[in-house]
C-alpha positions in Angstrom: 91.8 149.4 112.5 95.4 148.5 113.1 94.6 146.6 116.3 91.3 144.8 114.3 94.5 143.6 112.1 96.3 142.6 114.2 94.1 139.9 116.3 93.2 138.7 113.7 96.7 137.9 112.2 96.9 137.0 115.8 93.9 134.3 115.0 95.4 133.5 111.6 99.3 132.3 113.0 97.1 130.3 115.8 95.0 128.4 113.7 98.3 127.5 112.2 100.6 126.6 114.6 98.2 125.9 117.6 98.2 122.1 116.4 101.5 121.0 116.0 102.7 122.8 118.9 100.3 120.7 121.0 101.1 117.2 119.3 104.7 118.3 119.6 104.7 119.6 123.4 102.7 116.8 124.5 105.8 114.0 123.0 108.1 116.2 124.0 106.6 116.0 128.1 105.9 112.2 127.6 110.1 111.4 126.5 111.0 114.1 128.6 108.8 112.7 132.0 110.1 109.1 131.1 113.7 110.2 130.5 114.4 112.1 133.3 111.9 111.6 136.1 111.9 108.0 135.9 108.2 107.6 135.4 107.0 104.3 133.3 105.9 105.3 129.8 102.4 104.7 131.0 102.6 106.7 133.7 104.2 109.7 130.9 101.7 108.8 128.3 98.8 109.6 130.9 100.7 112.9 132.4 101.1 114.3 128.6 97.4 113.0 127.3 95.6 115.1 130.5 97.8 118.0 130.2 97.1 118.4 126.6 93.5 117.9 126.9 93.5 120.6 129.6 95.0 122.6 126.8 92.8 121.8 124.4 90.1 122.3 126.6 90.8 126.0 127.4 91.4 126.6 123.7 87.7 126.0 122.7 87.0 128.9 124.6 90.0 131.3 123.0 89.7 130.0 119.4 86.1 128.8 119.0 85.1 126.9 115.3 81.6 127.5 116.4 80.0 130.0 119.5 77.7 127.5 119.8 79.4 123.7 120.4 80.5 125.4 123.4 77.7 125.2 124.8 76.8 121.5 126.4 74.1 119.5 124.4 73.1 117.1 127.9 76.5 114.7 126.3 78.9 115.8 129.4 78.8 113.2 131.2 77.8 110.7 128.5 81.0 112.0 126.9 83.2 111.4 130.3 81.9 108.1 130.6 82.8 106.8 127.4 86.2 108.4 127.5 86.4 106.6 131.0 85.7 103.1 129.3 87.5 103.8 126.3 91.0 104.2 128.2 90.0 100.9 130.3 89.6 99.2 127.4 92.7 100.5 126.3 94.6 98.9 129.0 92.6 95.1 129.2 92.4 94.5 125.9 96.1 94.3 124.9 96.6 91.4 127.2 93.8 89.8 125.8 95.6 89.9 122.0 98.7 89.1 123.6 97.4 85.6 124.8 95.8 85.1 121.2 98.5 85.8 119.2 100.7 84.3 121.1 101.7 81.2 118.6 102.5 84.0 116.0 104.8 85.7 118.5 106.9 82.4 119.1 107.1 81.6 115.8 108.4 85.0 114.5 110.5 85.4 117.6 112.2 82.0 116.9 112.5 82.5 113.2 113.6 86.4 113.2 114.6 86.8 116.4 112.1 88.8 119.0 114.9 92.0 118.5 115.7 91.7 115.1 111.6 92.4 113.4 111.4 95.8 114.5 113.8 98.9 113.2 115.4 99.4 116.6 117.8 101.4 115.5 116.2 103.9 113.8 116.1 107.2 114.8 112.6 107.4 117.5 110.7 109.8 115.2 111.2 107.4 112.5 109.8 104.6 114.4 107.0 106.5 115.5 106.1 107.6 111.7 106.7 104.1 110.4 104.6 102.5 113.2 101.7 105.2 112.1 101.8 104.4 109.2 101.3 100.5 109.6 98.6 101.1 112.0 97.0 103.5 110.2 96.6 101.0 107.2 94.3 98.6 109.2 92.3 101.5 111.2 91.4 103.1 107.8 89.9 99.9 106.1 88.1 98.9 109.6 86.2 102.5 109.9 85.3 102.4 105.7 84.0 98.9 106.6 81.9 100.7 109.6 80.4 103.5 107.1 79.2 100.1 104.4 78.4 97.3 106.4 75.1 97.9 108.0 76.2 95.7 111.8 79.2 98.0 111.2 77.5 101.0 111.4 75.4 100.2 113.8 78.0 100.3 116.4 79.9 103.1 114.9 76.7 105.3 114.7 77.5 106.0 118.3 80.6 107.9 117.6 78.3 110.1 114.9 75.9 110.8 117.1 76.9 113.7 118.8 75.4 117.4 117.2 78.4 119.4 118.5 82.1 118.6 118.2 84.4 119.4 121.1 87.5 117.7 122.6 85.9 114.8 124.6 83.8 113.7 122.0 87.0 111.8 120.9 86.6 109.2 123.9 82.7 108.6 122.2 83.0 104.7 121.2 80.3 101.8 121.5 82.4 99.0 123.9 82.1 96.3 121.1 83.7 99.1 118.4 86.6 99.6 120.8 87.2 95.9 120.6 87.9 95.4 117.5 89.2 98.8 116.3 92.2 97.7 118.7 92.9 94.7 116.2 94.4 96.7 113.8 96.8 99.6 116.4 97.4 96.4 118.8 98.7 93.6 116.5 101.5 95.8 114.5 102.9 96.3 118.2 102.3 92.7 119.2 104.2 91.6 116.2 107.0 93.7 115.4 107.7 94.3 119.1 108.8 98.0 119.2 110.1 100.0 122.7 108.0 101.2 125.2 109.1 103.9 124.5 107.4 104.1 120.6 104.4 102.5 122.3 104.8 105.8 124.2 104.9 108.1 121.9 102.2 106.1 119.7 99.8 106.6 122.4 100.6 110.2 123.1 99.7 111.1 119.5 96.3 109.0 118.9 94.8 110.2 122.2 96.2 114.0 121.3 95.2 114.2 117.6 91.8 112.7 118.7 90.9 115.7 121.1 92.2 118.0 118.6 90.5 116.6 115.6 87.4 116.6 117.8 88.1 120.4 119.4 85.9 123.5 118.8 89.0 125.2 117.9 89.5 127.3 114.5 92.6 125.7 112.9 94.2 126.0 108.9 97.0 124.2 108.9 97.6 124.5 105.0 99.6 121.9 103.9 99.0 119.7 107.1 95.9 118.7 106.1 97.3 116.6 103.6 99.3 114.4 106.3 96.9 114.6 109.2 93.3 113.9 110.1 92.9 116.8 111.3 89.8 119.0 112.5 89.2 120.9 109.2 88.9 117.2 107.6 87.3 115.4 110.1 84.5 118.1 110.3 83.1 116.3 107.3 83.2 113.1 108.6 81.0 114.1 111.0 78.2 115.8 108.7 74.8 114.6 108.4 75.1 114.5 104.7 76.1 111.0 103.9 77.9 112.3 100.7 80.5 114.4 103.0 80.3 111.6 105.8 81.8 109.2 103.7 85.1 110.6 103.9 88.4 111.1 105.6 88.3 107.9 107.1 92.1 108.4 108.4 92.0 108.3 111.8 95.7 109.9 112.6 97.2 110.2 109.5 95.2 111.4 105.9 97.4 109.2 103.8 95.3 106.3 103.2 92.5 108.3 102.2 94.6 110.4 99.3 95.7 107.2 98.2 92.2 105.0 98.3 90.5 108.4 97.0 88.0 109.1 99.7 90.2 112.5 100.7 87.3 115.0 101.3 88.2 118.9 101.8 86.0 121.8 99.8 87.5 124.9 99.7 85.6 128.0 100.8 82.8 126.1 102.7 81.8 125.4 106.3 80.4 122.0 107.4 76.6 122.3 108.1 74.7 120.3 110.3 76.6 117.4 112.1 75.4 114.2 113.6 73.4 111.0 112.9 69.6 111.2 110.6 68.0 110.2 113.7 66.7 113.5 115.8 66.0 111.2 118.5 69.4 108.9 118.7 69.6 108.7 122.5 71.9 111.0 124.3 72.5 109.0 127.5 75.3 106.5 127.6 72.6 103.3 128.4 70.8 104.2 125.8 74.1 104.5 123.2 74.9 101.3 124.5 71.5 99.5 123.8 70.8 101.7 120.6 72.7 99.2 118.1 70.8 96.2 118.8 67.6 98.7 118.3 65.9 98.4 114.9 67.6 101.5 113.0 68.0 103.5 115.9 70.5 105.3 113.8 68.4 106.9 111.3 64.7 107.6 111.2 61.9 104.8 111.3 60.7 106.3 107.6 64.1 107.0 106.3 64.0 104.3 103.5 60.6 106.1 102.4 61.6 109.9 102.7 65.6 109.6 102.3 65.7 112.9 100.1 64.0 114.6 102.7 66.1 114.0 105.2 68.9 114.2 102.9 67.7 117.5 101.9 67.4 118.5 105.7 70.8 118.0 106.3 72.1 119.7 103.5 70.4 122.8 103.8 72.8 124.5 106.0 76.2 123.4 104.6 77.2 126.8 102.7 75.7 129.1 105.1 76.8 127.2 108.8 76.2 129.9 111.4 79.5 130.0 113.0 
């Protein structure tokens, strides 16, 4: 009995701490790599983001949310290739941006000065929370946008599709999504001009947060979950019920949602069933690709007709998930 109590206060202090000793750990390696080793804050950012996800990774299998999302749902490799694209994207688009907003660049560097926009001197950690919190702003109203505009959601759908959540589904994007999801994390940087090394750290934390707040890994984190996406919110996002769906739209950082009221997080219940309407929303990458520009490849053909039924479907495991 003593030992019974004891793993699972064990359990209980990891749920806790298990996420912010990975966002922290994973900064900590990027400034410490760039610092002292003299690698390029790319080079740190990519060192930090694989060793975390590595951690993540072996987590699912210690801490599990659900038995069963461990087990692969044919979305492996789908999954690797759109992390794959996602971080080349990543890279390629920025330039692109760059040359557009060029003629806003020149004018604010010639009217402000280039150095004098941004907070240099603020302490990193500050720069890292202020430039979160700008970012943040634009990413929140573009994925609201994606859950209302039908086009929107067509695209986005993609990213829902999945019917387990585990670390890599954070790298599950449609191309065209990526593309303008950037607008609103790329031009803040473009603009105010910031260090490499808060681009850094900015980097380090979406692509960490994003595999945790896609892991199958048992977290409370209390009070946390009223400053970060995290997996306990973001759970709900991914429900089929569209009620719980359209929520927690954050996609670092909660705030925006607690402030625009669409802050979703029921006490004493476990998401149900997660994933798009559709039972047979493709599971290959081609065919997530070509799926959006399919007639409502999203939801089913008769949804219109039936939608409490299927609404219904979805719901009817929400207060008794089998874990």
């Amino acid at each position: 009995m003593i030992y019974l109590d004891r793993s699972a206060l064990l359990k209980s202090m990891l749920a806790a701490i298990l996420f912010p000793m990975t966002l922290i750990g994973a900064l900590a390696l990027a400034y410490w790599l760039n610092q002292s080793h003299s690698y390029t804050p790319e080079t740190s950012a990519v060192i930090a983001t694989i060793a975390a996800g590595l951690w993540i990774w072996i987590w699912e299998f210690i801490l599990p949310y659900r038995n069963a999302w461990n087990k692969t749902d044919s979305d492996l490799t789908t999954d690797t290739i759109h992390l794959a694209v996602t971080a080349m994207m990543t890279k390629f688009v920025k330039p692109l941006y760059m040359f557009i907003l060029m003629p806003v660049v020149g004018f604010l560097g010639a009217r402000y000065g280039s150095d004098h926009i941004w907070p240099h001197h603020w302490n990193l950690v500050c720069q890292l929370v202020l430039m979160l919190v700008l970012c943040e702003f634009g990413r929140y109203w573009f994925h609201r946008l994606s859950h209302n505009v039908q086009w929107l959601w067509r695209f986005h759908a993609v990213h829902h599709s999945p019917n387990r959540l585990y670390w890599l589904n954070a790298g599950r994007f449609h191309p065209v999504e990526r593309l303008y999801l950037q607008i609103p994390e790329l031009i803040p940087f473009i603009l105010l001009n910031p260090s490499e090394t808060v681009l850094m750290l900015y980097l380090v934390t979406n692509s960490v947060h994003g595999f945790f707040q896609h892991a199958n890994i048992r977290t409370k984190i209390g009070l946390l979950n009223y400053v970060f996406s995290m997996t306990e919110l973001h759970r709900w996002h991914h429900s089929k019920v569209i009620d719980q769906s359209d929520k927690n739209f954050g996609n670092i950082l909660i705030i925006w949602d607690l402030v625009f009221g669409s802050f979703f997080l029921p006490q004493n219940k476990e998401v149900g069933v997660i994933g798009v309407l559709n039972p047979d929303y493709p599971k290959d990458y081609i065919g997530q690709i070509i799926a959006p520009f399919q007639h409502r490849k999203d939801k089913p053909l008769d949804y219109e007709q039936r939608k409490h039924f299927y609404l219904n479907q979805a719901a009817e495991h929400v207060e008794k998930a089998t874990l």
